[in-house]
C-alpha positions as CSV (number, residue, x, y, z in Angstrom):
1,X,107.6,132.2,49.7
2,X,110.2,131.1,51.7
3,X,109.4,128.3,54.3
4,X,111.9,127.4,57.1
5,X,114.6,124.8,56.0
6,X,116.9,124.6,58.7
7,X,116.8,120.9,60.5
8,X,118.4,120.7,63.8
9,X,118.0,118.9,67.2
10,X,114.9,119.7,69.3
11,X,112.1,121.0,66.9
12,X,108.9,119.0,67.1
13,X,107.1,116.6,64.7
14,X,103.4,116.3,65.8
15,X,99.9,116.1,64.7
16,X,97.9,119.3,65.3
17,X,94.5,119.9,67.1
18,X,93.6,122.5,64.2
19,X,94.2,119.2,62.1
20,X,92.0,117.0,63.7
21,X,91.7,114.7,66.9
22,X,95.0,114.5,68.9
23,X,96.2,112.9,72.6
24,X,96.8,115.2,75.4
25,X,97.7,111.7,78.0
26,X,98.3,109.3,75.2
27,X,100.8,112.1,73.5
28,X,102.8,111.0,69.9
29,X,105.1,113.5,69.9
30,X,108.1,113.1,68.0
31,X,111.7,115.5,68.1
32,X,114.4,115.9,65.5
33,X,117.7,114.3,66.4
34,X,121.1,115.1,65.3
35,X,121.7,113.3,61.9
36,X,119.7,113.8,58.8
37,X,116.9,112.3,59.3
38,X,116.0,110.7,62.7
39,X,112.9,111.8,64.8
40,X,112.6,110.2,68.2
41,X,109.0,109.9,70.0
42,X,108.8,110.5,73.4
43,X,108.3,107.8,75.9
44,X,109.9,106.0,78.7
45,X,111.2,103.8,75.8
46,X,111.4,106.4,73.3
47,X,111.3,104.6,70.0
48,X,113.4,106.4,67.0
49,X,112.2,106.7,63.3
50,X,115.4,107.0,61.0
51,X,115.4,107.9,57.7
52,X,119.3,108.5,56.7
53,X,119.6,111.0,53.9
54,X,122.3,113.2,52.0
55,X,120.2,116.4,51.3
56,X,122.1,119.1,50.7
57,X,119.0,121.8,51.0
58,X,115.8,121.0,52.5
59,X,112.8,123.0,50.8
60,X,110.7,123.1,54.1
61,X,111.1,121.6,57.5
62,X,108.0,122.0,59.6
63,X,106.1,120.7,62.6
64,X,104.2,118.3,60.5
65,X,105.6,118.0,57.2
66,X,109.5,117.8,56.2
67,X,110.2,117.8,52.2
68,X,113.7,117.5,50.5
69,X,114.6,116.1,47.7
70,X,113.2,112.5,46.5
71,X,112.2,112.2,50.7
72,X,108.2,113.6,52.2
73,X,107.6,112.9,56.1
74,X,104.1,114.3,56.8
75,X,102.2,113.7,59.9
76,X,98.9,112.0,58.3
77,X,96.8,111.6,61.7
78,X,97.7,111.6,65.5
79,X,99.2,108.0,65.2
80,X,100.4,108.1,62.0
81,X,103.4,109.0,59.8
82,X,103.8,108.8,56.3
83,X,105.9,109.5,53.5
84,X,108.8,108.8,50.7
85,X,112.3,107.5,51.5
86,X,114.9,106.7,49.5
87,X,118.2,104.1,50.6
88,X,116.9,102.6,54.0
89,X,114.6,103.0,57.0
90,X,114.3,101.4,60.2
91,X,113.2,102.0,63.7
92,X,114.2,101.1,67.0
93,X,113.8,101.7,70.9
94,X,116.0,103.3,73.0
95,X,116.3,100.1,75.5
96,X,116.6,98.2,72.7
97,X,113.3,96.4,72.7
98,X,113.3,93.6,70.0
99,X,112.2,94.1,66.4
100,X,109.7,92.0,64.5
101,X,110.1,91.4,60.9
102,X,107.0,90.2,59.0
103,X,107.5,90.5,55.3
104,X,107.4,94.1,54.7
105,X,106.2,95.2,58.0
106,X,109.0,95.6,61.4
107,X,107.3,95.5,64.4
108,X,108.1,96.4,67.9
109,X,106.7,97.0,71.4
110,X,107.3,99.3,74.0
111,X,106.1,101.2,77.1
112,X,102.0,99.3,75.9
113,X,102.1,100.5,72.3
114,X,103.2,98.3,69.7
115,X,104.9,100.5,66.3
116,X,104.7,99.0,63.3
117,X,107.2,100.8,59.8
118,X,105.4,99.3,56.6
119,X,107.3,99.7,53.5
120,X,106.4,99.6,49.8
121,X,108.8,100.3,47.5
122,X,110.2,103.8,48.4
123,X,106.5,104.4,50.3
124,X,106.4,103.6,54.1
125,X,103.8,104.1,57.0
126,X,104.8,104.6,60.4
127,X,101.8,103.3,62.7
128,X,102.0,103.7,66.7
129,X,98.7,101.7,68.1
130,X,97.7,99.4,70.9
131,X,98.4,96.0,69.8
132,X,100.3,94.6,67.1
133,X,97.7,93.5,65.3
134,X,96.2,96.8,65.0
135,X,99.5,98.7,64.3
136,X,99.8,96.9,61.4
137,X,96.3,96.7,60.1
138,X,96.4,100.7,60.2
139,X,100.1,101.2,58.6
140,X,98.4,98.2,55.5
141,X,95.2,100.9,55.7
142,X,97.0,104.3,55.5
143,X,100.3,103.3,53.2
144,X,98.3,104.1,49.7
145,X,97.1,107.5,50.8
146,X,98.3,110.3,48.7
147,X,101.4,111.3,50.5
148,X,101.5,114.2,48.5
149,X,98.8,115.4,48.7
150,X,98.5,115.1,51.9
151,X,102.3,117.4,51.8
152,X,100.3,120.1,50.2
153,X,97.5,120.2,52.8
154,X,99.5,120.7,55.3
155,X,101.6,123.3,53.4
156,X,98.7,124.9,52.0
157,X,98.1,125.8,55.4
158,X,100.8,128.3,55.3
159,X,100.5,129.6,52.3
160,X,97.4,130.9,53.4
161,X,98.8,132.6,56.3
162,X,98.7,136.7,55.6
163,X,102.4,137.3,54.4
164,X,105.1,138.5,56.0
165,X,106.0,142.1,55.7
166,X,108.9,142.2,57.2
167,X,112.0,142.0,55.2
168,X,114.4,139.7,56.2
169,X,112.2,137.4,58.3
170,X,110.3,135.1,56.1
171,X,111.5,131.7,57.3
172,X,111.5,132.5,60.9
173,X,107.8,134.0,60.4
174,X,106.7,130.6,58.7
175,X,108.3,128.8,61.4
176,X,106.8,130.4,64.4
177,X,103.5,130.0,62.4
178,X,104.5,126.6,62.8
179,X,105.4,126.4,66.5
180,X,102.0,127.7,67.2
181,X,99.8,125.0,65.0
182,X,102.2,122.0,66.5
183,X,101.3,123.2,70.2
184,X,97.3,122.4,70.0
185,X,95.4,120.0,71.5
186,X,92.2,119.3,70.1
187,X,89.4,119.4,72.9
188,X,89.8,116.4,75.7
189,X,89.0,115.2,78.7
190,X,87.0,118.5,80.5
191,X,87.8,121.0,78.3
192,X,85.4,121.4,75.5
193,X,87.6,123.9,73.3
194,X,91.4,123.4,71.7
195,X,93.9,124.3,74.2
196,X,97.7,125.8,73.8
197,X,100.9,124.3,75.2
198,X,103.8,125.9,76.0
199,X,105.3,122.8,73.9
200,X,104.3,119.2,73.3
201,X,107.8,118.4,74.7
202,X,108.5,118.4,77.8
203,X,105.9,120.5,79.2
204,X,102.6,118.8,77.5
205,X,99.8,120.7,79.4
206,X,98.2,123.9,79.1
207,X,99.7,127.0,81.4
208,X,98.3,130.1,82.2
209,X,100.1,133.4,81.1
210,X,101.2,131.1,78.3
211,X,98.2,130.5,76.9
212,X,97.4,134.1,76.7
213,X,100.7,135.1,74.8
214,X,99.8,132.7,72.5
215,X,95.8,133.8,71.9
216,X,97.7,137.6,71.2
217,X,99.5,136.1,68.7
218,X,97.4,134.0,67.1
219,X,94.2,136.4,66.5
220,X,96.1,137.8,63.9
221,X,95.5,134.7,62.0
222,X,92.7,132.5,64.1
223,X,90.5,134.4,66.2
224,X,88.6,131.6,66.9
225,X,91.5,129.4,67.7
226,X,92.6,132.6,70.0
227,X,89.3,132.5,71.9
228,X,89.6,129.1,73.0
229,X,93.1,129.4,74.1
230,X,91.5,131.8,76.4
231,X,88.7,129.5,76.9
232,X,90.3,126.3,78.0
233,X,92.3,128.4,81.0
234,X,88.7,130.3,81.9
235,X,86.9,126.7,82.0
236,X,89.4,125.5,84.9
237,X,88.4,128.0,87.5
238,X,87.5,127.7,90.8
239,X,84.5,128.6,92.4
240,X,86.7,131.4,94.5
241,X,88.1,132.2,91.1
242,X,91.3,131.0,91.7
243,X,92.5,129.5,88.3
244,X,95.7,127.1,88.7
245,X,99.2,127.9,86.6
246,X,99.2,124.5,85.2
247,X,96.0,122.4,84.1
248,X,95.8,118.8,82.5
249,X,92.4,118.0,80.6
250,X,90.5,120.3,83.2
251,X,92.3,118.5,86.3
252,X,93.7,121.3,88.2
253,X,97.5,119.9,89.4
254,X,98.5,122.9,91.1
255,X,98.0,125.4,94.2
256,X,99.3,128.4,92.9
257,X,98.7,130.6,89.9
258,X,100.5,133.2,87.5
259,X,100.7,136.8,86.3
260,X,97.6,138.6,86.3
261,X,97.1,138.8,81.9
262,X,94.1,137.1,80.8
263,X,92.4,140.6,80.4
264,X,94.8,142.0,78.5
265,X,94.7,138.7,76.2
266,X,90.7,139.1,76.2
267,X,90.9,142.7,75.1
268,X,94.1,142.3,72.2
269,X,91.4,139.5,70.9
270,X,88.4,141.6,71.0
271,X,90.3,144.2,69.0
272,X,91.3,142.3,66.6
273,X,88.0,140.1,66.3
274,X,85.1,142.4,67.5
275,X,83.7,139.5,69.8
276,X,81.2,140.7,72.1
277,X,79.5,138.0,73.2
278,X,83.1,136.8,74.0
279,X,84.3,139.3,76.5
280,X,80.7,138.5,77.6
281,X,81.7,135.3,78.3
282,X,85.3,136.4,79.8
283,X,84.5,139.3,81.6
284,X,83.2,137.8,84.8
285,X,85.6,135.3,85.1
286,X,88.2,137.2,84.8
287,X,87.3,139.9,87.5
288,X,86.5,136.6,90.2
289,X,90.1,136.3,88.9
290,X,91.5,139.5,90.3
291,X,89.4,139.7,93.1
292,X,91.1,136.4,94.2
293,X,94.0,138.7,94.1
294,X,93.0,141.1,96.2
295,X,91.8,139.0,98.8
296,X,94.5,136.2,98.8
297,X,97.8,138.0,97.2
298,X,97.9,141.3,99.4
299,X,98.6,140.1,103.2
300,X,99.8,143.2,104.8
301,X,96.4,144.9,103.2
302,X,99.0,147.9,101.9
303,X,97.1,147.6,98.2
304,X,100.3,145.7,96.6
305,X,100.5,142.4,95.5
306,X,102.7,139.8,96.4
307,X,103.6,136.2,94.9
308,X,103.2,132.9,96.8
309,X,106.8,132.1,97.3
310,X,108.4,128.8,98.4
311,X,111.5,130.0,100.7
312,X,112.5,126.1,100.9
313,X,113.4,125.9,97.5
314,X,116.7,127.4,96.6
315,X,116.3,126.5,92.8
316,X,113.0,128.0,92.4
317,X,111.1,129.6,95.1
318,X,109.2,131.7,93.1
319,X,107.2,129.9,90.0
320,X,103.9,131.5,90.7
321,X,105.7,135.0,89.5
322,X,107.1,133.1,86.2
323,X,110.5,134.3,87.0
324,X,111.3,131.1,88.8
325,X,114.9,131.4,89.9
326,X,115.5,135.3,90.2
327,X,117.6,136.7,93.0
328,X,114.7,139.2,93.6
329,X,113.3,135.7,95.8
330,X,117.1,135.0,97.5
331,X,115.6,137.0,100.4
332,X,113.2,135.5,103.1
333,X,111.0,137.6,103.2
334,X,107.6,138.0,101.6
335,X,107.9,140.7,98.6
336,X,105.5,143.5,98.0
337,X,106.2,142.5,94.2
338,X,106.4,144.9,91.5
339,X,105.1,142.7,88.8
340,X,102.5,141.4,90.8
341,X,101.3,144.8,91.4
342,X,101.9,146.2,87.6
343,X,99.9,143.3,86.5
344,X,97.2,143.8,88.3
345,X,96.9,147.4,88.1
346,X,97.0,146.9,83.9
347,X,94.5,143.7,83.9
348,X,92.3,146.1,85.8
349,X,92.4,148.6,83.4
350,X,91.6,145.9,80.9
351,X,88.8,144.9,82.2
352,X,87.4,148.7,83.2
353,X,87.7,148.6,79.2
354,X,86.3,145.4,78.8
355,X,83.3,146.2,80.8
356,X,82.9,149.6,79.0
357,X,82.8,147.8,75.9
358,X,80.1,145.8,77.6
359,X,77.8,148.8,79.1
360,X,78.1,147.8,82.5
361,X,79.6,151.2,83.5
362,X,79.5,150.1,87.3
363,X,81.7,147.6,87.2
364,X,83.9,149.3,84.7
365,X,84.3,151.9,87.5
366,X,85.2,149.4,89.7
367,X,88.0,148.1,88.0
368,X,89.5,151.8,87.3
369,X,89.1,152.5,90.5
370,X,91.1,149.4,91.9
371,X,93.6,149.9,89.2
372,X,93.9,153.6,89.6
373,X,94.5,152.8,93.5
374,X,97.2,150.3,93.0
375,X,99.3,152.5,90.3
376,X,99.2,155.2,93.3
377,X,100.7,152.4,95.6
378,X,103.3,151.1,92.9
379,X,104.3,155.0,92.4
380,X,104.4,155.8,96.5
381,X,106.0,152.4,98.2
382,X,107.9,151.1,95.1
383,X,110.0,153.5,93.8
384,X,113.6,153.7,94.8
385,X,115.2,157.1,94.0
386,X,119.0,156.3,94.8
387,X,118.4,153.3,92.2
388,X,116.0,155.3,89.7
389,X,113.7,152.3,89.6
390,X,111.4,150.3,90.9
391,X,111.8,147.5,93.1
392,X,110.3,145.2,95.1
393,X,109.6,145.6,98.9
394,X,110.3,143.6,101.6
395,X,107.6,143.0,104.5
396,X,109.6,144.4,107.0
397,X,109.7,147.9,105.1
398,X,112.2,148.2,103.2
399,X,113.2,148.1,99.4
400,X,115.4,145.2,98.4
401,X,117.1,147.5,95.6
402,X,117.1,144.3,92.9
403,X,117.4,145.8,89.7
404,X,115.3,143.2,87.2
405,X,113.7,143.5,83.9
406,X,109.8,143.7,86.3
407,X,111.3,147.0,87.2
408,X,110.5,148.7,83.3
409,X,106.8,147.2,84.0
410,X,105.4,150.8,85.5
411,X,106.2,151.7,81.5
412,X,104.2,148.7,80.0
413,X,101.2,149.6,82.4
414,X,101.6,153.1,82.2
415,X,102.0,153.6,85.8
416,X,105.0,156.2,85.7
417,X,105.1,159.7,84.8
418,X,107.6,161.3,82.3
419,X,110.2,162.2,84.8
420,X,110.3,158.4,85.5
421,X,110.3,157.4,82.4
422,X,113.2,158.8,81.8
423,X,115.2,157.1,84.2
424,X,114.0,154.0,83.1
425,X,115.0,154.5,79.8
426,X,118.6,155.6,80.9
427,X,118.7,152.7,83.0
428,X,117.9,150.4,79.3
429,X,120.8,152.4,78.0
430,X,123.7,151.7,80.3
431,X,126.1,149.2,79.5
432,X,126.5,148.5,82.7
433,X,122.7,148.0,83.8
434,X,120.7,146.5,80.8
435,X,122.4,147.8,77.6
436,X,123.3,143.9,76.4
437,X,123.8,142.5,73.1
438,X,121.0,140.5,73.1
439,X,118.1,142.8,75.0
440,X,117.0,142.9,77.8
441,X,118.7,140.9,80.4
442,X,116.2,139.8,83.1
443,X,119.0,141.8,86.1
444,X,121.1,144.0,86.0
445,X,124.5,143.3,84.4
446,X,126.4,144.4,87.5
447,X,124.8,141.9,89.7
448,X,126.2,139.8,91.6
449,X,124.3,136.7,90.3
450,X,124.3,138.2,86.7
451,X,124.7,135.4,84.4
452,X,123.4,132.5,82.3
453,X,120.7,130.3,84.3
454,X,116.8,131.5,83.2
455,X,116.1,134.7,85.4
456,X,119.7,135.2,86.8
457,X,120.6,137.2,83.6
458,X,119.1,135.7,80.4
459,X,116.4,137.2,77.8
460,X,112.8,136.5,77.6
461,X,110.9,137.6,74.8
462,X,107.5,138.1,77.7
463,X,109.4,140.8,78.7
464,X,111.2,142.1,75.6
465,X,107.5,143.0,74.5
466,X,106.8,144.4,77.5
467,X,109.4,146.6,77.8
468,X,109.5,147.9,74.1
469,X,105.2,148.4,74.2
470,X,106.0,150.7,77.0
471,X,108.4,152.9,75.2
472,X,106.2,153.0,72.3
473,X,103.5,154.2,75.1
474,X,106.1,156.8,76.4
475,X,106.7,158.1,73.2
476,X,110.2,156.5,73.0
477,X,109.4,155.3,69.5
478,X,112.8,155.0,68.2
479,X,114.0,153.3,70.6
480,X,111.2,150.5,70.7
481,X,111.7,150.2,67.4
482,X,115.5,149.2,67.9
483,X,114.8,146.7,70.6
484,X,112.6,145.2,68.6
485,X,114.7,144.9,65.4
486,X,117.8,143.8,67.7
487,X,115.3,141.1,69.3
488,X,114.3,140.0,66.3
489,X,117.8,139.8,64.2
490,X,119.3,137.5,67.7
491,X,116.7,135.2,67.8
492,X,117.1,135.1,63.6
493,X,120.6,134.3,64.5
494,X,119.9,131.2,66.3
495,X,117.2,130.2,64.4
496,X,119.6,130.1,61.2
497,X,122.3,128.0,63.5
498,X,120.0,125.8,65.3
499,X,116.5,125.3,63.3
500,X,114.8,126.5,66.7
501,X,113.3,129.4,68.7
502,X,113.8,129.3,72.2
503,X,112.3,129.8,75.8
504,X,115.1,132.1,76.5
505,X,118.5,133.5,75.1
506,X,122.1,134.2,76.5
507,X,121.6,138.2,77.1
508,X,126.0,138.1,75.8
509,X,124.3,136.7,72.7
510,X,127.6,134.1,72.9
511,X,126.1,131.0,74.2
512,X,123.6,128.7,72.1
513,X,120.8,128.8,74.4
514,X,120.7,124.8,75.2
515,X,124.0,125.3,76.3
516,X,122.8,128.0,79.0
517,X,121.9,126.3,82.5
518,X,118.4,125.5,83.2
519,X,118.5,125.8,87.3
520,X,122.1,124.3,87.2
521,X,124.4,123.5,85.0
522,X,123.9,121.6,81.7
523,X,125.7,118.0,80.2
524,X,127.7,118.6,77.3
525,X,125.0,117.4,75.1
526,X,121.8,118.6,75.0
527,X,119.2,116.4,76.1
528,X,115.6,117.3,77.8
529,X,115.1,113.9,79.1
530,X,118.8,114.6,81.2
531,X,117.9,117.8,82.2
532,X,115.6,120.5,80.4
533,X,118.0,123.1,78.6
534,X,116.3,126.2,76.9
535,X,112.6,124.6,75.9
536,X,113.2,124.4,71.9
537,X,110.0,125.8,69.5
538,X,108.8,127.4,72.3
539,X,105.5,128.8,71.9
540,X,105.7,131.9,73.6
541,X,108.7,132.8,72.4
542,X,107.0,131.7,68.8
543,X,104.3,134.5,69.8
544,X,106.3,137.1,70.5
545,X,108.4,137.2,67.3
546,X,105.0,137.4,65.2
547,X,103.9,140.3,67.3
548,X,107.1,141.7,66.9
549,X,106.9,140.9,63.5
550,X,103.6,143.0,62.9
551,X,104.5,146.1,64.9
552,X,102.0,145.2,67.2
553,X,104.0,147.0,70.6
């Protein structure tokens, strides 16, 4: 079995909600820092754990447990770490903040939490708590546990995981296992279930589309765990059935929402779980969902969808599409969007089959019908023959001609007939269009904008899977199959350099994606709390490579 052993800047060390109790608002998140070993824990005064070490080879280096050598680190509870060290240990804050000694205990305060590092002999606890008194009490409490068996728990965990089958891929299998478990919240505030995060750092709270990527992924493993990743988005919707792109604890903290995929997460679930009574539970909601849709996302009433777009934002007018920054939104006008409109003609479908599964052949008809409608539109107003694609259209009536990766959606939803198919797929194939090292670049290569910031030429894996699950639907079976190895063996690549999977990659495959720009350039050393680079152990991204993993495309 071989478990991830690369350390690197930006992976996360956290306690898991599929461990126990853990802090959405009161977060003890930690990332690894350059230099073997120091983990720093987010705050305004973020307060550094370092454990200096020569080790040569790690033998696993997880979200919750790091072993090498004579030296354990293993998350023990949401507030503490233990483990063995050998040389020296210390911790201090990033302003500085004094340090306490009291015999073998240091002490120190900052941003209302007091952290207390308890040694005893080559044994230490790491404690983060309210007062100082308290800090200490716990790391006195907690320093005699079995650290190593506590190390096997959490490594056990893995080991139970179904193995991988694909050769090659072990350790980056194991460690997007391990991206999913460190991104739960155990259920808070008004949501009664676990939740998913895109990642505990800097992102924190639970996002829409998100969360459904990672239920896909994780029924393989959790069904259960999958359903309430689903759940926790369901139980923040509006009475309208508007359901908000961002939640915190139930709070809704935003006005707009994101791509139209919670049926298609509800039905990969169902088929891999059986659930009833869940889609039961789901079906409903989900259709107030996509009735919002129809009555708040279609303005000109031409049956195509169209995102909420913020036109005074040059840096990202459109994040209710997900594709914040893409020169599809440059224009000023209101889009006729093609991904809108592809989403919503395939969660429709999903949820005709959902409610077939269900019995209620009514509604089941209804949501064929309104997806059978809108594949008609997408297939009359947004195909551009000169281009061979499709592309968004502008209000004013005409196509905008910007050649993105949304434009290959028609194959995910099966919108397009063969002949268009076909052009698609020669579109993929031209070195001059899509045909990059690292597939698929989110536009066209012979843009004008085509280059390295998020949607203005780099690779998501959202749409990696998207694209090859429609050539598998096509028939283009080969060629999914090659997409999907090339994804794979790049994102490999930078695992094996870096110790991290990431929210997107340089589509040249030259650039180590911190070092792409984020909506503007990025310092010369990476740093979130600067300015976000690529998000590091990014759960989606996590999600994807197991379902690429598993042939499930």
């Amino acid at each position: 079995m071989n478990f991830p052993d690369y350390y690197g800047y930006g992976q996360l060390f956290a306690f898991s909600g599929i461990d126990g109790e853990n802090s959405h608002d009161e977060d003890f998140v930690g990332m690894l820092m350059p230099g073997k070993i120091s983990i720093r824990f987010d705050a305004p005064d973020a307060v550094t754990l370092s454990v200096p070490c020569e080790i040569e080879k790690f033998d696993a280096v997880f979200s919750d447990v790091i072993t090498g050598g004579e030296v354990k680190i293993v998350f023990y509870d949401k507030n503490t770490v233990l483990g063995f060290f050998v040389n020296e240990i210390s911790i201090f804050s990033e302003k500085n903040a004094p340090v306490k000694a009291t015999g073998n205990a240091r002490i120190l305060s900052a941003d209302g939490f007091c952290y207390c590092l308890l040694t005893s002999g080559r044994r230490f606890a790491f404690c983060r708590e309210k007062s100082e008194e308290t800090a200490l009490a716990a790391s006195e409490e907690k320093i005699n546990a079995d650290i190593d068996v506590i190390c096997e728990k959490r490594l056990d965990y893995y080991r139970k995981m179904p193995a991988c089958e694909y050769p090659g891929f072990e350790k980056l299998y194991y460690k997007c296992l391990s991206i999913n478990k460190v991104n739960v919240y155990s259920p808070q505030g008004g949501i009664n279930c676990r939740s998913t995060t895109p990642d505990r750092l800097p992102h924190r709270h639970i996002w829409l589309w998100d969360s459904m990527f990672h239920a896909m992924a994780i029924a393989d493993y959790d069904a259960a765990l999958a359903k309430d990743s689903i759940r926790a988005v369901l139980q923040c919707q509006r009475e309208d059935g508007f359901i908000p792109h961002m939640i915190k604890s139930r709070e809704n903290i935003s006005d707009i929402t994101q791509p139209q995929v919670i049926a298609l997460a509800a039905l990969s679930v169902y088929k891999k779980d059986g659930d009833k009574s869940f889609l039961a539970y789901s079906a409903d909601k989900i259709a107030a969902f996509l009735l919002w849709f129809t009555e708040n996302r279609d303005l000109n009433k031409n049956g195509l969808y169209e995102w909420k777009t913020d036109f005074a934002n040059t840096r990202c007018r459109c994040d209710e599409s997900g594709m914040d920054n893409s020169p599809r939104f440059d224009t000023t006008e209101t889009l006729d969007a093609i991904d809108c409109s592809c989403f919503m003609a395939n969660d429709c479908r999903c949820l005709a089959e959902i409610y077939s599964i269900l019995g209620e052949s009514e509604k089941s008809e209804e949501f064929r019908q309104l997806a059978d409608e809108t594949a008609e539109k997408i297939n009359s107003l947004l195909w551009d023959e000169n281009a061979g694609a499709y592309t968004d259209r502008e209000f004013s009536g005409g196509l905008n001609g910007a050649l993105t990766c949304s434009s290959f959606l028609p194959l995910f939803a099966g919108i397009c007939d063969e002949e268009r198919a076909g052009k698609l797929v020669s579109l993929l194939l031209d070195k001059d269009k899509f045909a990059s090292e690292m597939p698929v670049p989110s536009i066209a290569r012979d843009n004008e904008f085509y280059g390295a910031d998020m949607w203005r030429g780099c690779t998501w894996l959202n749409y990696n899977y998207f694209i090859i699950s429609g050539l598998k639907r096509y028939g283009y079976t080969e060629l999914a199959g090659s997409l999907a190895r090339t994804t794979l063996e790049k994102v490999n690549k930078w695992f094996e350099l870096t110790g991290n999977v990431f929210e997107f990659y340089d589509a040249e495959d030259k650039t180590a994606p911190w070092h792409l720009n984020r909506k503007g350039p990025q310092p010369e050393v990476p740093d979130y709390r600067k300015k976000y680079h690529a998000i590091t152990d990014y759960n989606w991204s996590a999600s994807f490579v197991l379902m690429l993993l598993r042939g499930e495309y």
